[in-house]
C-alpha angles and dihedrals in degrees: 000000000000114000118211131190109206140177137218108296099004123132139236112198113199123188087351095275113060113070116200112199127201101221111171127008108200121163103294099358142078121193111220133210117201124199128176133119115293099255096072111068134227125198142157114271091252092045093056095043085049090045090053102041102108081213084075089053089057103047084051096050084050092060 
């Protein structure tokens, strides 16, 4: 794992194309902004972990 130290303001670029931002810095937590072309998905760890249970396919397929 690569560890970064980052200010206010202050960028990540990962595979050239996806910006992280570090937007506010307040006591324990960071606000992010993510930037990158609309065909390479970001999500929340617990939203990408919902999105690839297969428990969730198969909620959906009940439906």
């Amino acid at each position: 794992m690569l560890v970064l130290t980052r200010k206010k303001n202050e960028r990540v670029i990962i595979g050239g194309n996806v910006e992280v931002t570090v937007i506010e810095i307040r006591g324990d937590r960071v606000k992010l902004g993510f930037a990158g072309p609309p065909e390479v998905p970001i999500h929340r760890e617990e939203v990408f972990r919902r999105i690839e249970s297969p428990e969730s396919e198969s909620e959906s397929a009940a439906r």
